[in-house]
mmCIF file as Biopython writes it, N, C-alpha, C and O atoms, coordinates in Angstrom:
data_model
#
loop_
_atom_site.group_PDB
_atom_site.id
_atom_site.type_symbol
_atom_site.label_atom_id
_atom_site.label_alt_id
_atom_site.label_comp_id
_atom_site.label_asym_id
_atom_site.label_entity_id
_atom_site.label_seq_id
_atom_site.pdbx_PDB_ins_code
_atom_site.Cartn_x
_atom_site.Cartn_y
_atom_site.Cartn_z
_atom_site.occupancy
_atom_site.B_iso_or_equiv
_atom_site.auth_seq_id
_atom_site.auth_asym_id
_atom_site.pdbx_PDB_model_num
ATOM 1   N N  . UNK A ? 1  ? 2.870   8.129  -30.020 1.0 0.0 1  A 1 
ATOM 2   C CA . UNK A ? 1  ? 2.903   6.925  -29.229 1.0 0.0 1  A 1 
ATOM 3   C C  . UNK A ? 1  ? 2.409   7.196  -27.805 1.0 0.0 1  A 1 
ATOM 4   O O  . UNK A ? 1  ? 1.816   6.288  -27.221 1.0 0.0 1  A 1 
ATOM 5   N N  . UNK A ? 2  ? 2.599   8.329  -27.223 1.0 0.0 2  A 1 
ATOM 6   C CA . UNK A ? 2  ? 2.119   8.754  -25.836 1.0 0.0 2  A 1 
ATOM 7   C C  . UNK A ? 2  ? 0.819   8.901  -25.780 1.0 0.0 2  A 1 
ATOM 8   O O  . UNK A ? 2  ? 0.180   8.340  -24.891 1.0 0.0 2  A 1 
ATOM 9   N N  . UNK A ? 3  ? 0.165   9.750  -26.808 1.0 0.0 3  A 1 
ATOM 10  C CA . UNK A ? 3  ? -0.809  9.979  -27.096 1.0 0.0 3  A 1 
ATOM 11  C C  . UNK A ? 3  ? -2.212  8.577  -27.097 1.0 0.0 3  A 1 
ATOM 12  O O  . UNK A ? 3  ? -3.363  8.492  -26.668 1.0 0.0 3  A 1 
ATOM 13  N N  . UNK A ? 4  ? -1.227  7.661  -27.861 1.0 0.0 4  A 1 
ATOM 14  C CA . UNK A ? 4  ? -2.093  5.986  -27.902 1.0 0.0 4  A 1 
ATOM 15  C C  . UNK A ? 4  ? -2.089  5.835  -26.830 1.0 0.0 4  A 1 
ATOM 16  O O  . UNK A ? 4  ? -3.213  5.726  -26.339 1.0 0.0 4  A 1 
ATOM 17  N N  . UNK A ? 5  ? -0.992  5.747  -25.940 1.0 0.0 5  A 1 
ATOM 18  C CA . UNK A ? 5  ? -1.020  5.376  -24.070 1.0 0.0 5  A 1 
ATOM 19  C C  . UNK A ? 5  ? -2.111  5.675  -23.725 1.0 0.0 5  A 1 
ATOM 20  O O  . UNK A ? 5  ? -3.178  5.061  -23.707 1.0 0.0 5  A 1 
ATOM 21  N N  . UNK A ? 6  ? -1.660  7.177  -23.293 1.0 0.0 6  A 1 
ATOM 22  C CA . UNK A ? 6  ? -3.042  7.607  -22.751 1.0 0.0 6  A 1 
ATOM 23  C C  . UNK A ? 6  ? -4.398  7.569  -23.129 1.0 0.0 6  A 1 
ATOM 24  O O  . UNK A ? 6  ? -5.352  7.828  -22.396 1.0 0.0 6  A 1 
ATOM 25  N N  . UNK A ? 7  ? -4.447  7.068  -24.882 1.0 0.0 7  A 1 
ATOM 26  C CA . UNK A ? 7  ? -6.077  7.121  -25.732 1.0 0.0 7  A 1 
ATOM 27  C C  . UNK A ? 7  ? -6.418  5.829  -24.874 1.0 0.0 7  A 1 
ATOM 28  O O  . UNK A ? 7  ? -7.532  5.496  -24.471 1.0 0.0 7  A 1 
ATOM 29  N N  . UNK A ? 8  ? -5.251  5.201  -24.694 1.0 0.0 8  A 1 
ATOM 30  C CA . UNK A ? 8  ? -6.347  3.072  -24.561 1.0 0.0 8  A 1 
ATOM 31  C C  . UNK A ? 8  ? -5.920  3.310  -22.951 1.0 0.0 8  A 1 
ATOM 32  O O  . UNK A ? 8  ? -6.480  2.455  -22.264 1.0 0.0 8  A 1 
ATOM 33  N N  . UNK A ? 9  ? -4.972  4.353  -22.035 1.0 0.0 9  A 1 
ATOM 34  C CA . UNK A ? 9  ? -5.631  4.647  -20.288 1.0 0.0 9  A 1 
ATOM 35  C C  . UNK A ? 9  ? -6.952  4.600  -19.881 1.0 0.0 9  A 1 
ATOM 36  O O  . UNK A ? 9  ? -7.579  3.989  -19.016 1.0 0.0 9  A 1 
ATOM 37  N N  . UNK A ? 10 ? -7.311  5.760  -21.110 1.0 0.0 10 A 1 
ATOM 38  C CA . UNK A ? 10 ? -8.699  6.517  -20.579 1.0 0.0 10 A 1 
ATOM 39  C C  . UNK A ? 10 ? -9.728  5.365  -20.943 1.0 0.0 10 A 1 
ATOM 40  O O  . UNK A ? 10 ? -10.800 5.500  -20.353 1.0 0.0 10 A 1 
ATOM 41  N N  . UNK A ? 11 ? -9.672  4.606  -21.520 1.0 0.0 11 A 1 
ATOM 42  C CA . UNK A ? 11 ? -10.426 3.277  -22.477 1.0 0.0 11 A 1 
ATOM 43  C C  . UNK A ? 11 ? -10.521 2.670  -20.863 1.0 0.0 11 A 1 
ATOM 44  O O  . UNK A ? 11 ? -11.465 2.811  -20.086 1.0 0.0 11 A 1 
ATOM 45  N N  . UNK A ? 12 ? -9.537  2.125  -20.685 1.0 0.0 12 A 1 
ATOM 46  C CA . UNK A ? 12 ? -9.679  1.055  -19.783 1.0 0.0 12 A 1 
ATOM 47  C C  . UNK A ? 12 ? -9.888  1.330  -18.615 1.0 0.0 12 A 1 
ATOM 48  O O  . UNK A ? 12 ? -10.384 0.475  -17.881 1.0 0.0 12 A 1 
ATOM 49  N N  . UNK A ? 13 ? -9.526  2.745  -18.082 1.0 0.0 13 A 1 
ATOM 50  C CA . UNK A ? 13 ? -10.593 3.576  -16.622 1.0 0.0 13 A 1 
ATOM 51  C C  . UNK A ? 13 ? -11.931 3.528  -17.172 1.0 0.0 13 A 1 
ATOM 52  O O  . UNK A ? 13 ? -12.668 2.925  -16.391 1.0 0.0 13 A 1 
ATOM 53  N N  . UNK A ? 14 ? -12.490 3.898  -18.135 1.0 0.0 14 A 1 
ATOM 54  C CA . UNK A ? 14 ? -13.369 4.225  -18.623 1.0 0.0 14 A 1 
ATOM 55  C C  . UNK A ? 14 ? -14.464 2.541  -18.560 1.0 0.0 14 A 1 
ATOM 56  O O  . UNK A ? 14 ? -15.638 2.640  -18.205 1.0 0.0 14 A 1 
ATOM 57  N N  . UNK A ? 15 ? -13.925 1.263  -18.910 1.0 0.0 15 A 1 
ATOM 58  C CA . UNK A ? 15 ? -14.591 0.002  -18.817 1.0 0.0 15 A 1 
ATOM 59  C C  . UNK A ? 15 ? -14.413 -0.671 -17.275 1.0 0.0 15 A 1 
ATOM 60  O O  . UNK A ? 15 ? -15.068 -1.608 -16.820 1.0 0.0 15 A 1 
ATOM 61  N N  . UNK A ? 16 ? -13.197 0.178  -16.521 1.0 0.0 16 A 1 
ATOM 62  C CA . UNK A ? 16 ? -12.850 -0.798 -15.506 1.0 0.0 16 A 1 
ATOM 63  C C  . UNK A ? 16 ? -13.342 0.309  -13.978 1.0 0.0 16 A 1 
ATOM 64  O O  . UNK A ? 16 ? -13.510 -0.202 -12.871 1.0 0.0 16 A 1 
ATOM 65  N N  . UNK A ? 17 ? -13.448 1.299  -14.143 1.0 0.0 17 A 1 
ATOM 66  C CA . UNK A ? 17 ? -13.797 2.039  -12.937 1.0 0.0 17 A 1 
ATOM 67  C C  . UNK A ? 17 ? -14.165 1.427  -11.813 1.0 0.0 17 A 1 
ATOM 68  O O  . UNK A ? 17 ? -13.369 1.641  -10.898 1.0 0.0 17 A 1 
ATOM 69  N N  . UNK A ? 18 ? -15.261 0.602  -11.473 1.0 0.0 18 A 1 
ATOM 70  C CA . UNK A ? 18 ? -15.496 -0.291 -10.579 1.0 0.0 18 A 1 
ATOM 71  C C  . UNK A ? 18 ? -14.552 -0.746 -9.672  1.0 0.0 18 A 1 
ATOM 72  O O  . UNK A ? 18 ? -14.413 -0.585 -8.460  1.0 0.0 18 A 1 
ATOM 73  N N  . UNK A ? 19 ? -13.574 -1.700 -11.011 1.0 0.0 19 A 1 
ATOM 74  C CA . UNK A ? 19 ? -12.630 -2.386 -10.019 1.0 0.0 19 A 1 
ATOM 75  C C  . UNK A ? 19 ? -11.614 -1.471 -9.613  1.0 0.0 19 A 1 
ATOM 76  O O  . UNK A ? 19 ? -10.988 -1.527 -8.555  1.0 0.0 19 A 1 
ATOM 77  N N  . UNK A ? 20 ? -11.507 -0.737 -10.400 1.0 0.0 20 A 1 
ATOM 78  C CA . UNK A ? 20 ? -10.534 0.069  -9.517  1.0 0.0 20 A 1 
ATOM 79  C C  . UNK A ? 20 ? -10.971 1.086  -8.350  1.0 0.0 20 A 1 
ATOM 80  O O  . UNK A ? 20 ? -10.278 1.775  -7.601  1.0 0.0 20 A 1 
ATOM 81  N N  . UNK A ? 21 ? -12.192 0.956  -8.447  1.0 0.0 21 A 1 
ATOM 82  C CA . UNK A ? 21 ? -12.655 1.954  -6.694  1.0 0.0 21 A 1 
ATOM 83  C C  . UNK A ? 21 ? -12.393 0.752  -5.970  1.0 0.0 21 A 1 
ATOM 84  O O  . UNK A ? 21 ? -11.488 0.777  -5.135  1.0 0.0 21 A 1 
ATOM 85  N N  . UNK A ? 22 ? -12.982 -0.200 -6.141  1.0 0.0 22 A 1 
ATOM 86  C CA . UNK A ? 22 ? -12.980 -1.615 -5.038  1.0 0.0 22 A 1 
ATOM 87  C C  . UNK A ? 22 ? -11.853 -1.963 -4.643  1.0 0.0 22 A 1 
ATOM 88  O O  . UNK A ? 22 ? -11.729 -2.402 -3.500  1.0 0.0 22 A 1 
ATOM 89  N N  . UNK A ? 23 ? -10.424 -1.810 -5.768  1.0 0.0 23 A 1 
ATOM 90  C CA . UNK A ? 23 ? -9.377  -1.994 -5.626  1.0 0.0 23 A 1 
ATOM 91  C C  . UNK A ? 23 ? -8.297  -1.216 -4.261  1.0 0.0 23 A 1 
ATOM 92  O O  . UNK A ? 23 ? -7.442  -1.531 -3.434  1.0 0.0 23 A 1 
ATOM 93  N N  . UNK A ? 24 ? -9.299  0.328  -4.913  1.0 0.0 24 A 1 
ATOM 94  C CA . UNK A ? 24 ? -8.862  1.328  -4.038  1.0 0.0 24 A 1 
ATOM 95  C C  . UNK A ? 24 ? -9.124  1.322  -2.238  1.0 0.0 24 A 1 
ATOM 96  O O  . UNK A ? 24 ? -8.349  1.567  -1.314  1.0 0.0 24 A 1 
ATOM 97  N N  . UNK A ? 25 ? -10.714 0.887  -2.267  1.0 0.0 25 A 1 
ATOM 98  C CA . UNK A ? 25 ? -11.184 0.631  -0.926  1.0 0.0 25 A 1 
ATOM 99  C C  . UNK A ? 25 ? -10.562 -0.743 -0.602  1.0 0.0 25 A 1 
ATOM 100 O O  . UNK A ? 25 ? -10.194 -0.582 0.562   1.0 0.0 25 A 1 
ATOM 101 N N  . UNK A ? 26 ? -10.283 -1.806 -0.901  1.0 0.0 26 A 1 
ATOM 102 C CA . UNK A ? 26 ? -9.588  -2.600 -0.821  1.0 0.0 26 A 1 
ATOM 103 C C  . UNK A ? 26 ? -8.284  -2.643 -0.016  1.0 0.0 26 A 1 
ATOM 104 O O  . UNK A ? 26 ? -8.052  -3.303 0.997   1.0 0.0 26 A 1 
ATOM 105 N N  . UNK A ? 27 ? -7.456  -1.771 -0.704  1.0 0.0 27 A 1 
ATOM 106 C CA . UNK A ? 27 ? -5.999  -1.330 -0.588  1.0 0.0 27 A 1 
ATOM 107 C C  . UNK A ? 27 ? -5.773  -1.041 0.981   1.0 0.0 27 A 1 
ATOM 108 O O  . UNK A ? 27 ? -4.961  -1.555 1.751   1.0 0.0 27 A 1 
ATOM 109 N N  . UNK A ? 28 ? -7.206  0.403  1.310   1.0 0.0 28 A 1 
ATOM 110 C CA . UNK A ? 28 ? -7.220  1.596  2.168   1.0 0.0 28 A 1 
ATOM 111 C C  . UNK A ? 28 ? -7.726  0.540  3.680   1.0 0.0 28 A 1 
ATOM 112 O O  . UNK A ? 28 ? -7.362  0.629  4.853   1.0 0.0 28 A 1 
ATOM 113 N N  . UNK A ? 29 ? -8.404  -0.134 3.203   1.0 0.0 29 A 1 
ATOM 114 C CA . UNK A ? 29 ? -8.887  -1.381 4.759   1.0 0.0 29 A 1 
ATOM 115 C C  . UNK A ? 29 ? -7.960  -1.904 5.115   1.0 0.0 29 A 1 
ATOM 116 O O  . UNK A ? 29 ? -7.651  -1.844 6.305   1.0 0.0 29 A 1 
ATOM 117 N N  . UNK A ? 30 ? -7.190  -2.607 4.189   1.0 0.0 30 A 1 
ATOM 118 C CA . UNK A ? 30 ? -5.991  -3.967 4.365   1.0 0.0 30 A 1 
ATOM 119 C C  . UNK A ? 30 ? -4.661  -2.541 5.315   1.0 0.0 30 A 1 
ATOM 120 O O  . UNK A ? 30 ? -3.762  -2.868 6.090   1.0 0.0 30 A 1 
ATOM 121 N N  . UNK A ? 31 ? -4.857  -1.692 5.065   1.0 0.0 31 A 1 
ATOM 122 C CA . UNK A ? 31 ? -3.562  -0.641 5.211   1.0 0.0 31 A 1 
ATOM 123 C C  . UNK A ? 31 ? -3.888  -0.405 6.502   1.0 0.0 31 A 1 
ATOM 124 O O  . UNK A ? 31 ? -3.028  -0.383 7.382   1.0 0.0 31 A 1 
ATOM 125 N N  . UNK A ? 32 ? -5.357  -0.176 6.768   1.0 0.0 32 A 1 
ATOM 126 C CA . UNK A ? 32 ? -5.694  0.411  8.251   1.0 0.0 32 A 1 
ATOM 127 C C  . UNK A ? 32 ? -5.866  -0.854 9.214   1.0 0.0 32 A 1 
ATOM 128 O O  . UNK A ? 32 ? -5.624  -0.688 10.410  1.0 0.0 32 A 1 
ATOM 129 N N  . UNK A ? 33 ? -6.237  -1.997 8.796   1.0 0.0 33 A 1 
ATOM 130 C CA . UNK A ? 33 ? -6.226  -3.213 9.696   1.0 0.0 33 A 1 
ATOM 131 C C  . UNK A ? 33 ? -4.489  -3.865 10.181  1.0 0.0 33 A 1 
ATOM 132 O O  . UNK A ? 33 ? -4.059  -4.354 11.225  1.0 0.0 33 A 1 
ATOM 133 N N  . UNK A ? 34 ? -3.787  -3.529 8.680   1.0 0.0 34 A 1 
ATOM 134 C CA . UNK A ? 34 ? -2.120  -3.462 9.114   1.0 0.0 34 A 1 
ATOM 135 C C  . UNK A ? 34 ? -1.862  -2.655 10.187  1.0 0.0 34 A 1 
ATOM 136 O O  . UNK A ? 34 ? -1.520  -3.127 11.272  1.0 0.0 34 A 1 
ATOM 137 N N  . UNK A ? 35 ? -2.004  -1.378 9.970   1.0 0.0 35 A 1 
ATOM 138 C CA . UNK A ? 35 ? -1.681  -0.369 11.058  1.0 0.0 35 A 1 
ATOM 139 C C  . UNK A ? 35 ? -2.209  -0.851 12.457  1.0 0.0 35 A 1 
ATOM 140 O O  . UNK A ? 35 ? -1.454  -1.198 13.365  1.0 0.0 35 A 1 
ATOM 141 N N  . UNK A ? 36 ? -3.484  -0.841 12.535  1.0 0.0 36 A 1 
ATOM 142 C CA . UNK A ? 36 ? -4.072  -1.752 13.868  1.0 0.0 36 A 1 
ATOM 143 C C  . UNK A ? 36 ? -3.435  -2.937 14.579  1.0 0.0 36 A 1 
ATOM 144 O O  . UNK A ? 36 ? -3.300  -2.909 15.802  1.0 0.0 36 A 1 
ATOM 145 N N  . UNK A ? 37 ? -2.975  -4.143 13.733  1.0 0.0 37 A 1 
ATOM 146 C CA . UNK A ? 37 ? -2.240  -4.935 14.334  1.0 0.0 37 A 1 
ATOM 147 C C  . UNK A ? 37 ? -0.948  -4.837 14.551  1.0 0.0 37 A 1 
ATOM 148 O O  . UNK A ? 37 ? -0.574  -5.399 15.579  1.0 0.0 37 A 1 
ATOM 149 N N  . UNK A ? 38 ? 0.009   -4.212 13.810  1.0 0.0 38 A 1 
ATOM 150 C CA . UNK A ? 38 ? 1.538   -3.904 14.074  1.0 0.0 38 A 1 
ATOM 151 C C  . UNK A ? 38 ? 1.806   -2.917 15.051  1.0 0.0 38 A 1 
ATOM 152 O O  . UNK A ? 38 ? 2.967   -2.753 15.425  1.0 0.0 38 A 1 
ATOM 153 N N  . UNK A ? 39 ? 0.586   -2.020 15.659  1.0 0.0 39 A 1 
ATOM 154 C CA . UNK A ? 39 ? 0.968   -1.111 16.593  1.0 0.0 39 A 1 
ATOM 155 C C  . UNK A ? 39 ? 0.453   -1.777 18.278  1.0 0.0 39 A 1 
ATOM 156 O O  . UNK A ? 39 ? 0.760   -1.299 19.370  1.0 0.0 39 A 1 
ATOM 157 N N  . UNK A ? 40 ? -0.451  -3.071 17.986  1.0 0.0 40 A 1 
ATOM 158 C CA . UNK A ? 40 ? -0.680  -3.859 18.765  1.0 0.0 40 A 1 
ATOM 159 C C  . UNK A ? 40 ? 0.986   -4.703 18.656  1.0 0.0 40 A 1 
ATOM 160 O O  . UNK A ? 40 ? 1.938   -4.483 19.404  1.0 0.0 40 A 1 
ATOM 161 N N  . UNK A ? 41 ? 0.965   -5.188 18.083  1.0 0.0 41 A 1 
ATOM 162 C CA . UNK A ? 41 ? 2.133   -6.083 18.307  1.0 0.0 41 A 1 
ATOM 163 C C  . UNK A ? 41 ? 3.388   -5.602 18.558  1.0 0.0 41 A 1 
ATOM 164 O O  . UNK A ? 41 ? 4.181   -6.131 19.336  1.0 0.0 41 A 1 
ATOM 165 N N  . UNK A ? 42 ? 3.594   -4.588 17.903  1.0 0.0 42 A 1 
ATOM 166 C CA . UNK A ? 42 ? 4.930   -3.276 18.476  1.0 0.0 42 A 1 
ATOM 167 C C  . UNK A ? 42 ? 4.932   -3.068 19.934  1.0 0.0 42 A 1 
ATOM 168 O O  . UNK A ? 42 ? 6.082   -3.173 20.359  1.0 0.0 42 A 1 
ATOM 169 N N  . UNK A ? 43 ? 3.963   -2.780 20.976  1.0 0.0 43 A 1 
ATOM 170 C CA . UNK A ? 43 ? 3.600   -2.486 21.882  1.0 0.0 43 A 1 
ATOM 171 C C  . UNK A ? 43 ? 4.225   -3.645 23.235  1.0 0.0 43 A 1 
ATOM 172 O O  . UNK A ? 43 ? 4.959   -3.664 24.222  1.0 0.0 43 A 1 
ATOM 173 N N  . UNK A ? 44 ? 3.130   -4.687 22.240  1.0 0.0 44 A 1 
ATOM 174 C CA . UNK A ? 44 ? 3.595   -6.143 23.818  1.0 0.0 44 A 1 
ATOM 175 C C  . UNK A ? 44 ? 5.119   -6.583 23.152  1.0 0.0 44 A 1 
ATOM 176 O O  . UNK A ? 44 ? 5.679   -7.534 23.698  1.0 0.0 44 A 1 
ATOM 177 N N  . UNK A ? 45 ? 5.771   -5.961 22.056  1.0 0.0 45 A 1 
ATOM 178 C CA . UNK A ? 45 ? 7.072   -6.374 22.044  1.0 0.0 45 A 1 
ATOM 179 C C  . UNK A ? 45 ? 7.552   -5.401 22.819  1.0 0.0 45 A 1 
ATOM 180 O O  . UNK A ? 45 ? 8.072   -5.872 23.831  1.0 0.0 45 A 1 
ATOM 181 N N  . UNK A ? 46 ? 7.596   -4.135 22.755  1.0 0.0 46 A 1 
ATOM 182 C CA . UNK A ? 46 ? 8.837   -2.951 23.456  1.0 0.0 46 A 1 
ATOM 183 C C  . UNK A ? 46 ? 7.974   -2.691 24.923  1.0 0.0 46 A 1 
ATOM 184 O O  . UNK A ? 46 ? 8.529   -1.963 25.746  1.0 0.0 46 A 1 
ATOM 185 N N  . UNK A ? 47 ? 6.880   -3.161 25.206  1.0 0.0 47 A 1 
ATOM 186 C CA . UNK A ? 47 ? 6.245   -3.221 26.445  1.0 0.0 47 A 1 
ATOM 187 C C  . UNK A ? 47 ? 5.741   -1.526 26.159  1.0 0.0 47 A 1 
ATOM 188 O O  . UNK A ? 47 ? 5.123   -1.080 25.193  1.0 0.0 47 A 1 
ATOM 189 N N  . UNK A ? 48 ? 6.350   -0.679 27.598  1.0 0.0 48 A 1 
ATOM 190 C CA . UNK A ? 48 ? 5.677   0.999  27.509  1.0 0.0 48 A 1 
ATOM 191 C C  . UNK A ? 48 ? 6.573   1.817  27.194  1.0 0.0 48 A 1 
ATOM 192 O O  . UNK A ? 48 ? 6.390   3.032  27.121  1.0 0.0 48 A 1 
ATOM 193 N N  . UNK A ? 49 ? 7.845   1.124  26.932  1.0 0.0 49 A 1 
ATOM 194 C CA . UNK A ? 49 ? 9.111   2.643  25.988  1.0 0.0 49 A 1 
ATOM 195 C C  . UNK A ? 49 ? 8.069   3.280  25.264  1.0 0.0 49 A 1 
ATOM 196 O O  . UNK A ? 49 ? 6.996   2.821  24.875  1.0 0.0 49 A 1 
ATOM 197 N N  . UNK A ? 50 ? 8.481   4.227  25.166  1.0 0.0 50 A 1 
ATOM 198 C CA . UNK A ? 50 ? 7.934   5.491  24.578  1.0 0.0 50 A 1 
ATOM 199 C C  . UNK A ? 50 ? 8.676   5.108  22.834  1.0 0.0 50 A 1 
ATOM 200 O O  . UNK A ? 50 ? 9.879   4.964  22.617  1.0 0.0 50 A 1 
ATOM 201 N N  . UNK A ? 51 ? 7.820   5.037  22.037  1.0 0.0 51 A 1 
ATOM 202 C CA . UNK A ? 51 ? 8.012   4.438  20.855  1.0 0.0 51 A 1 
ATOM 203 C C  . UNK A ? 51 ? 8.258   5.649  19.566  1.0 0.0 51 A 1 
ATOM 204 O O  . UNK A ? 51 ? 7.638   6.713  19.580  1.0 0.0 51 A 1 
ATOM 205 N N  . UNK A ? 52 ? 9.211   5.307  18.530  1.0 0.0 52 A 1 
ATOM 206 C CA . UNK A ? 52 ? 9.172   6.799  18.130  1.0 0.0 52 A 1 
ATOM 207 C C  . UNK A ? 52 ? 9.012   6.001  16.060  1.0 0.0 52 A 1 
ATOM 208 O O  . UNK A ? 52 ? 9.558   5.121  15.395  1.0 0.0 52 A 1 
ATOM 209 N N  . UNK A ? 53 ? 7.967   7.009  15.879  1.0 0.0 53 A 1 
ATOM 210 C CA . UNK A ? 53 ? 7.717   6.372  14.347  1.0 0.0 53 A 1 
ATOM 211 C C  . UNK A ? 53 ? 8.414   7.416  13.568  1.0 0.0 53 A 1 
ATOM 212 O O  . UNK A ? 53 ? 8.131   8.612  13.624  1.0 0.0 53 A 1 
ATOM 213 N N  . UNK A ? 54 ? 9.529   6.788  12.692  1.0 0.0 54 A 1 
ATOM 214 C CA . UNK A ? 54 ? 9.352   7.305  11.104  1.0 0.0 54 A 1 
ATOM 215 C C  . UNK A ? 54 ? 8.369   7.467  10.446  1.0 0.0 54 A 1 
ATOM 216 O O  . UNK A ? 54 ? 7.901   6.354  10.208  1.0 0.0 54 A 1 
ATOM 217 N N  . UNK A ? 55 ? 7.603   8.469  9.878   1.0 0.0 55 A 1 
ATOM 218 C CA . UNK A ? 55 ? 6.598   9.020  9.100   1.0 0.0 55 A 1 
ATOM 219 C C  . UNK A ? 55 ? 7.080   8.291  7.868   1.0 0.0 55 A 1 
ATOM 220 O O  . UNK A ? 55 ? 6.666   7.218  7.429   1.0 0.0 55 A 1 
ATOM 221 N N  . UNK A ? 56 ? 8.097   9.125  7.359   1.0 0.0 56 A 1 
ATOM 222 C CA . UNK A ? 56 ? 8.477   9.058  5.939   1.0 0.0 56 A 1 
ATOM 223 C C  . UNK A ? 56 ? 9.038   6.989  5.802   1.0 0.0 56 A 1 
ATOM 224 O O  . UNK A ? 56 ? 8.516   6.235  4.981   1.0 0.0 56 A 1 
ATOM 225 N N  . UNK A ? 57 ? 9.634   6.746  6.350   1.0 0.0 57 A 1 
ATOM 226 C CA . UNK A ? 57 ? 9.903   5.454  6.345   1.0 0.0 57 A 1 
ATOM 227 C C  . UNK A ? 57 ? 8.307   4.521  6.563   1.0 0.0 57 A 1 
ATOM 228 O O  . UNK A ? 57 ? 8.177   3.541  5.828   1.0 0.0 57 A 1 
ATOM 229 N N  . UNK A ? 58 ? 7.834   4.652  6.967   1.0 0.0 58 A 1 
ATOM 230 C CA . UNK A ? 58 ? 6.136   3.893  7.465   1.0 0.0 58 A 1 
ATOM 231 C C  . UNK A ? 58 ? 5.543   4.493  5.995   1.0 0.0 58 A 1 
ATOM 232 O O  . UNK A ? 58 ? 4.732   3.760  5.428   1.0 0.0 58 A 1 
ATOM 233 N N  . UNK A ? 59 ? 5.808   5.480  5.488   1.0 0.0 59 A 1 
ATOM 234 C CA . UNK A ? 59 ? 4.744   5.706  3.811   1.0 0.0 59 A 1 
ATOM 235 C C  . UNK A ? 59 ? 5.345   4.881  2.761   1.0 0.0 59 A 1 
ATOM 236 O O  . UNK A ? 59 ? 4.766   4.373  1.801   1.0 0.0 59 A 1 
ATOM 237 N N  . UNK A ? 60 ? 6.623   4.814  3.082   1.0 0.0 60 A 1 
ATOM 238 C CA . UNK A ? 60 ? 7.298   3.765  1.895   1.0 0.0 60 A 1 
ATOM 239 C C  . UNK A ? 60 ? 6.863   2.451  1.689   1.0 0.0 60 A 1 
ATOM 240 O O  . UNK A ? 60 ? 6.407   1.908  0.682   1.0 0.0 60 A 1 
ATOM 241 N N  . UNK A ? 61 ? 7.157   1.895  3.194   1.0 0.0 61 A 1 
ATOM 242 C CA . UNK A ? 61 ? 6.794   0.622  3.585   1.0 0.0 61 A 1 
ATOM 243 C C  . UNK A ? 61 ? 5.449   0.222  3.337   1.0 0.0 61 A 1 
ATOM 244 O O  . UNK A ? 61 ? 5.256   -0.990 3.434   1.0 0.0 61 A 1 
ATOM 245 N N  . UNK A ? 62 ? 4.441   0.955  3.031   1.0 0.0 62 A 1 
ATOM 246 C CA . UNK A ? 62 ? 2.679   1.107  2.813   1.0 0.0 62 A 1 
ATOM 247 C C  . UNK A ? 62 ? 2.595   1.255  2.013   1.0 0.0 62 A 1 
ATOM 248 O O  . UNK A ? 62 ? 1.474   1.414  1.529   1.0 0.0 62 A 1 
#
């Protein structure tokens, strides 16, 4: 049964590759234009405090 999984995975990477790069570049823009505006908007909210990011909490949230 695992074996079928993965036979009709490789099937459907195999017909769909495309969308899933587009999907991928997709994903990676929308993530970096997020980042761009929330560190704008973080900013004129806390003004110039010295701001301190969770790494591990900010990868979850993404």
């Amino acid at each position: 049964m695992v074996q079928q999984a993965f036979w009709l995975a490789e099937k459907e990477l195999k017909s769909n590759w495309i969308a899933l790069i587009f999907t991928g570049t997709a994903t990676v823009f929308y993530a970096l234009l997020s980042i761009i505006l929330l560190e704008q908007d973080s900013r004129n909210l806390f003004g110039t405090e010295t701001m301190y990011y969770n790494n591990f909490l900010l990868d979850i949230t993404f």
